[in-house]
HTML snippet that shows the backbone in 3Dmol.js (N, CA, C, O; Angstrom):
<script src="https://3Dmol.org/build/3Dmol-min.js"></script>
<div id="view" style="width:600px;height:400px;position:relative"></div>
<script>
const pdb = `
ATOM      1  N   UNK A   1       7.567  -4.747   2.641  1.00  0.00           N
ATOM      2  CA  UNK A   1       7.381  -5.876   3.556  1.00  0.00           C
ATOM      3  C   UNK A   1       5.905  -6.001   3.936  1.00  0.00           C
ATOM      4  O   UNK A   1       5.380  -7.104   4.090  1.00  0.00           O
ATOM      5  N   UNK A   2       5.237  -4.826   4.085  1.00  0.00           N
ATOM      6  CA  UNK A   2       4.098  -4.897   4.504  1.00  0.00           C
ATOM      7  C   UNK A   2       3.222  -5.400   3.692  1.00  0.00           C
ATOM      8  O   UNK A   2       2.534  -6.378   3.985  1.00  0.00           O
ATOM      9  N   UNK A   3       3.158  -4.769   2.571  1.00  0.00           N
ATOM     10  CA  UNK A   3       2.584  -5.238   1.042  1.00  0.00           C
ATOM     11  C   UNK A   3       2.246  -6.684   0.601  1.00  0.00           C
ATOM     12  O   UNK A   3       1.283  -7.204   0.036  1.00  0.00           O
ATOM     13  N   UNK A   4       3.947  -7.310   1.301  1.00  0.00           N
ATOM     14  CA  UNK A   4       4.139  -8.767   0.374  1.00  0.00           C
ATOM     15  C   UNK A   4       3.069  -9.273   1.444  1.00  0.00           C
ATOM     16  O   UNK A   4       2.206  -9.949   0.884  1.00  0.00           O
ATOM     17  N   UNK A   5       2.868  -9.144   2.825  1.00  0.00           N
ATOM     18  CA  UNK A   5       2.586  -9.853   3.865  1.00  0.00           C
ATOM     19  C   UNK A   5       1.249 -10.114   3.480  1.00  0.00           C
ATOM     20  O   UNK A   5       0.702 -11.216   3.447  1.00  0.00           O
ATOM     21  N   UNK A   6       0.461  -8.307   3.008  1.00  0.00           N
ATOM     22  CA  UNK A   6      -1.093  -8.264   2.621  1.00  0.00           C
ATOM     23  C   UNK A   6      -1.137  -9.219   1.258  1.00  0.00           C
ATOM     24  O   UNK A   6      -2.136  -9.902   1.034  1.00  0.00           O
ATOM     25  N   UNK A   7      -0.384  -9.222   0.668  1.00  0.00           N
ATOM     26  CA  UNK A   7      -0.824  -9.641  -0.782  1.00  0.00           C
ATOM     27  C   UNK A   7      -0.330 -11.495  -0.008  1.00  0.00           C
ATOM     28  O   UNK A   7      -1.114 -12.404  -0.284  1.00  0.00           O
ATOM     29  N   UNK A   8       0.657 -11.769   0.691  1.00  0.00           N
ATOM     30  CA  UNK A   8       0.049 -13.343   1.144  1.00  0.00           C
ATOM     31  C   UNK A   8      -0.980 -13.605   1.875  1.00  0.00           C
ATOM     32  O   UNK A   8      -1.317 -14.771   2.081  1.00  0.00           O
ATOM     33  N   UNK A   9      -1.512 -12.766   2.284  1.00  0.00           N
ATOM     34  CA  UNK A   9      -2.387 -12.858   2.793  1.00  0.00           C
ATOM     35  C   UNK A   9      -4.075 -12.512   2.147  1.00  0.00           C
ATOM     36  O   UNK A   9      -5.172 -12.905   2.544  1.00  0.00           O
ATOM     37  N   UNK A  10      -3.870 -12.038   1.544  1.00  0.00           N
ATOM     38  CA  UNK A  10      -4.756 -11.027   0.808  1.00  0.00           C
ATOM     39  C   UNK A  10      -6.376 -12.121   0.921  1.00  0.00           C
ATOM     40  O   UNK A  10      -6.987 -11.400   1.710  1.00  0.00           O
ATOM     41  N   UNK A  11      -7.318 -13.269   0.649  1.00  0.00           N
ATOM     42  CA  UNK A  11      -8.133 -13.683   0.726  1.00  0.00           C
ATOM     43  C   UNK A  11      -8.785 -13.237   2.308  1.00  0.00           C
ATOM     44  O   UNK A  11     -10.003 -13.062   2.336  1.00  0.00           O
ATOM     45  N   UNK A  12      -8.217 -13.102   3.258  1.00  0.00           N
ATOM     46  CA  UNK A  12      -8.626 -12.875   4.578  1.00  0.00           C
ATOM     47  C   UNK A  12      -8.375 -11.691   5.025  1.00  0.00           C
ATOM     48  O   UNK A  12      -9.262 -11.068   5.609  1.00  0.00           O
ATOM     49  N   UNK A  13      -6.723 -10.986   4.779  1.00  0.00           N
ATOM     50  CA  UNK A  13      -6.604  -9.685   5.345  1.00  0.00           C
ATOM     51  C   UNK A  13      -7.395  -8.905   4.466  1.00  0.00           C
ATOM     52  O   UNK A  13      -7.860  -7.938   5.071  1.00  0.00           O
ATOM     53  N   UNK A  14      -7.714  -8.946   3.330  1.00  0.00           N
ATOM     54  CA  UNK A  14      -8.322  -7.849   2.146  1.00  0.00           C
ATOM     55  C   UNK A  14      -9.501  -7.419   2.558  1.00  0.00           C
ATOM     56  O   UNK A  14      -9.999  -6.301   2.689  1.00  0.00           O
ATOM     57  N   UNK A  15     -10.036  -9.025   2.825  1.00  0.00           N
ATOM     58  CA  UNK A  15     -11.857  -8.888   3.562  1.00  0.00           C
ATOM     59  C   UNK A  15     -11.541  -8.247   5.247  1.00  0.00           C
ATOM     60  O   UNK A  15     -12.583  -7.670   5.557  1.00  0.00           O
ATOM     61  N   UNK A  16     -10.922  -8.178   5.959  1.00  0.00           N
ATOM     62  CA  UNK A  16     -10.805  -7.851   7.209  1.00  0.00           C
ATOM     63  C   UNK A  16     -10.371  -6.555   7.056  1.00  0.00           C
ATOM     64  O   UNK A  16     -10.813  -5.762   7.888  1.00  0.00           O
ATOM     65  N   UNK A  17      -9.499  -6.051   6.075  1.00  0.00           N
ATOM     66  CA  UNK A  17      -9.074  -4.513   5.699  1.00  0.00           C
ATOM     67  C   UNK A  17     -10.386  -3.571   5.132  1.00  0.00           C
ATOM     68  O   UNK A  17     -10.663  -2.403   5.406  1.00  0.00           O
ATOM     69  N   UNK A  18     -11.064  -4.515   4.255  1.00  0.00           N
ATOM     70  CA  UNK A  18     -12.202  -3.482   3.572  1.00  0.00           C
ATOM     71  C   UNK A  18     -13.713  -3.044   4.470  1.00  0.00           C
ATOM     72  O   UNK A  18     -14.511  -2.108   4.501  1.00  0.00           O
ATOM     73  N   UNK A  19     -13.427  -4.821   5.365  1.00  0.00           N
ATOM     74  CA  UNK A  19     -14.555  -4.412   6.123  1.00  0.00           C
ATOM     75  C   UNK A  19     -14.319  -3.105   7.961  1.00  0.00           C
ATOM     76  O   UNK A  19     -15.043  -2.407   8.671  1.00  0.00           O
ATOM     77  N   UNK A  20     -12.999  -3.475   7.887  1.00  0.00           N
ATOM     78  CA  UNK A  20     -12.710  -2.337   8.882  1.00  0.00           C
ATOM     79  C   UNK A  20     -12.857  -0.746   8.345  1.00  0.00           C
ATOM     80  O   UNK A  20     -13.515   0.123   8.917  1.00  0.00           O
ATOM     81  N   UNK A  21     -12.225  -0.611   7.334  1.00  0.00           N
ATOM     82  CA  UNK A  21     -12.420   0.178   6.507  1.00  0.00           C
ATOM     83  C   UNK A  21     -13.667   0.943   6.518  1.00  0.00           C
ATOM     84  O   UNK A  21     -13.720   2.111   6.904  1.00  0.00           O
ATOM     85  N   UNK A  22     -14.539   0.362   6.146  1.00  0.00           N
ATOM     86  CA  UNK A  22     -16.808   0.387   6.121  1.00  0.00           C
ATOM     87  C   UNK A  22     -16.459   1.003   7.214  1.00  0.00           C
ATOM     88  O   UNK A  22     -15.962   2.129   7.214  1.00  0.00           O
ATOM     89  N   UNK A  23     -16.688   0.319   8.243  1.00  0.00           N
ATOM     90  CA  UNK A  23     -16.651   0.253   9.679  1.00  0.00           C
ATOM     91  C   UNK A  23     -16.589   1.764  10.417  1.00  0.00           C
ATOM     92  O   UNK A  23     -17.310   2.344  11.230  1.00  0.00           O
ATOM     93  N   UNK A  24     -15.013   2.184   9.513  1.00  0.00           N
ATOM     94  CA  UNK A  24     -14.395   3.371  10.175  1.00  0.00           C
ATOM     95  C   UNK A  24     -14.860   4.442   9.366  1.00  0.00           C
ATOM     96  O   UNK A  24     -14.857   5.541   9.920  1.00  0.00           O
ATOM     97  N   UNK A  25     -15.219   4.397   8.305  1.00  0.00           N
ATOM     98  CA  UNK A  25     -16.199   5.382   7.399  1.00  0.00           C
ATOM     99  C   UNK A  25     -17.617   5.581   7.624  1.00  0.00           C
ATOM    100  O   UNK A  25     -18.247   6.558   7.219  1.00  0.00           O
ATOM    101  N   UNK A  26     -18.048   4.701   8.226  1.00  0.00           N
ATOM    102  CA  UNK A  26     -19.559   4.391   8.758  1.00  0.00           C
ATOM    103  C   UNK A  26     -19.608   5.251  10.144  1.00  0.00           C
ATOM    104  O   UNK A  26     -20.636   5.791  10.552  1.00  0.00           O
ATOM    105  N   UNK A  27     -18.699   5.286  10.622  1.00  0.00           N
ATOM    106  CA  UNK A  27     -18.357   5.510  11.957  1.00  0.00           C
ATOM    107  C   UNK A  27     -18.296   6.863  11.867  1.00  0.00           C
ATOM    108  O   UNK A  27     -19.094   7.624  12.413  1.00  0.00           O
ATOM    109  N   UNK A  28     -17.392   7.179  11.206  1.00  0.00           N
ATOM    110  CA  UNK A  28     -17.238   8.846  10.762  1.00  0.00           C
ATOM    111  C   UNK A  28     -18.378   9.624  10.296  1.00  0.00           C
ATOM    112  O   UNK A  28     -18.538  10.793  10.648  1.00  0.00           O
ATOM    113  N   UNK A  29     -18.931   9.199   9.755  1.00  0.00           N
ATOM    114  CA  UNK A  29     -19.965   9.875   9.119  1.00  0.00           C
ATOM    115  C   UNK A  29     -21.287   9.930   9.990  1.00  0.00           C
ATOM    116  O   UNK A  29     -22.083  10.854   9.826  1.00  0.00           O
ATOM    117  N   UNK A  30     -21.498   8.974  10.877  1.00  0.00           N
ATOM    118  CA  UNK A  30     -22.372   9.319  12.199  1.00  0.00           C
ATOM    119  C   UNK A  30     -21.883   9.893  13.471  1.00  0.00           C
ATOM    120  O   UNK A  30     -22.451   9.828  14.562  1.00  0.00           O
ATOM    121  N   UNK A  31     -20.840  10.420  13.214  1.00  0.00           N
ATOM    122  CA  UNK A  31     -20.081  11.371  14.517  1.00  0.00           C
ATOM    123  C   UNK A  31     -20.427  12.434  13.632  1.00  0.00           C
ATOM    124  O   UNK A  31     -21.227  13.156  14.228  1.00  0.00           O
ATOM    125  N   UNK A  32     -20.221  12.819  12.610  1.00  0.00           N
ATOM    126  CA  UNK A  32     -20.378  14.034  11.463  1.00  0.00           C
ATOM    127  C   UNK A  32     -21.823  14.569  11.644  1.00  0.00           C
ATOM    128  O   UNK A  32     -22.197  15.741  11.696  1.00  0.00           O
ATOM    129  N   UNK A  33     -22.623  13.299  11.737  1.00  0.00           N
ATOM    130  CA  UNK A  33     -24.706  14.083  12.031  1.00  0.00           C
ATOM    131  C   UNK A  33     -24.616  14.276  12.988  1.00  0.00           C
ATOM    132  O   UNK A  33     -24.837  15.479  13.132  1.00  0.00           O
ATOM    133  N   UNK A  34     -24.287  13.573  14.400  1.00  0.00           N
ATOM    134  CA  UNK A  34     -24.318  13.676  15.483  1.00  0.00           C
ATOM    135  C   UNK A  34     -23.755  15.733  15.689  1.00  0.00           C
ATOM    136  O   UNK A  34     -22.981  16.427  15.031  1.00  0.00           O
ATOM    137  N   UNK A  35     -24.450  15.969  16.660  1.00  0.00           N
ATOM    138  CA  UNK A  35     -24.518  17.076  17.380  1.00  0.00           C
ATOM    139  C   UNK A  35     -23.213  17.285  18.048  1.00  0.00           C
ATOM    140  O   UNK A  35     -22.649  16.321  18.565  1.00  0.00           O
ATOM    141  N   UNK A  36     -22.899  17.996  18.067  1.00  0.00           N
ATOM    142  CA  UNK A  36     -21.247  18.126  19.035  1.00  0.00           C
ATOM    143  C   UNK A  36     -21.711  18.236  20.280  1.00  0.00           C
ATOM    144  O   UNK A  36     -22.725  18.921  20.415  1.00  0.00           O
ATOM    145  N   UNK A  37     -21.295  17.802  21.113  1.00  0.00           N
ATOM    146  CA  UNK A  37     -21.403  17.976  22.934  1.00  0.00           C
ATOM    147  C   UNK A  37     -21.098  19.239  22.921  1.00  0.00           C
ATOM    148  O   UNK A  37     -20.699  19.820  21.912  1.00  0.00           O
ATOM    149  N   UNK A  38     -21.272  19.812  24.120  1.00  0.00           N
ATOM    150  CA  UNK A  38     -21.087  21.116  24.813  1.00  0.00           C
ATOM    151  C   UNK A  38     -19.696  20.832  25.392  1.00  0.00           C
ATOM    152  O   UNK A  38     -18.652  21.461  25.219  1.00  0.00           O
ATOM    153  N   UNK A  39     -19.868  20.037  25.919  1.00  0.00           N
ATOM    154  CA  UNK A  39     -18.308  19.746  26.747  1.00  0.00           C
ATOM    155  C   UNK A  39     -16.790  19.352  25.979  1.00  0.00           C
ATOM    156  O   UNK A  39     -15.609  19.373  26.326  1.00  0.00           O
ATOM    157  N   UNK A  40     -17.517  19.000  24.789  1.00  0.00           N
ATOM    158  CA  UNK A  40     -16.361  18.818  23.680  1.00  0.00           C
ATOM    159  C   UNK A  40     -16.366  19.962  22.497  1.00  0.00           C
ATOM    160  O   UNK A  40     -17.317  20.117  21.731  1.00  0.00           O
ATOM    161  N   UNK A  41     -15.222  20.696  22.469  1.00  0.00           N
ATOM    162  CA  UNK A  41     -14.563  21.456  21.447  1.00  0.00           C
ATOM    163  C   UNK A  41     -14.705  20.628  20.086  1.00  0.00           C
ATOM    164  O   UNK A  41     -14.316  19.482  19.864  1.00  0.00           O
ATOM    165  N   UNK A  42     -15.469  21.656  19.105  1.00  0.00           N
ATOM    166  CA  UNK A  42     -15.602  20.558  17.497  1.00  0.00           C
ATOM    167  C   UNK A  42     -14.217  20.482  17.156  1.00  0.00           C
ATOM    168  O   UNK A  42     -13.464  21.446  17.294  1.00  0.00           O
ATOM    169  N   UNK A  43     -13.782  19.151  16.628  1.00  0.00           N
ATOM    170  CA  UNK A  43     -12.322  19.063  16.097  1.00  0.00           C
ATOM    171  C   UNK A  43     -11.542  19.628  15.048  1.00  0.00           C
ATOM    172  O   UNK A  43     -10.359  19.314  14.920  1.00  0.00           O
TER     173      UNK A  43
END
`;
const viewer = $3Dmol.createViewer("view");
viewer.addModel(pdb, "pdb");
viewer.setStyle({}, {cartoon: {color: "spectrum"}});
viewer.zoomTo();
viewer.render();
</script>
């Protein structure tokens, strides 16, 4: 169900999926250089 919804959708959700996607990989990977707080336990 989910699939058929992306694939009707796919011109807008695909670009809104890949660019969230970046987003959350981009994101990750500058928490990763970033220094761990003192007050936060590394995960």
């Amino acid at each position: 169900m989910t699939v058929a919804l992306w694939l009707m959708g796919m011109p807008f959700l695909q670009a809104l999926t890949i660019s969230t996607g970046v987003k959350i990989a981009v994101a990750l990977l500058e928490l990763r250089r970033l220094p761990t707080p003192a007050d936060e336990p590394p995960a």
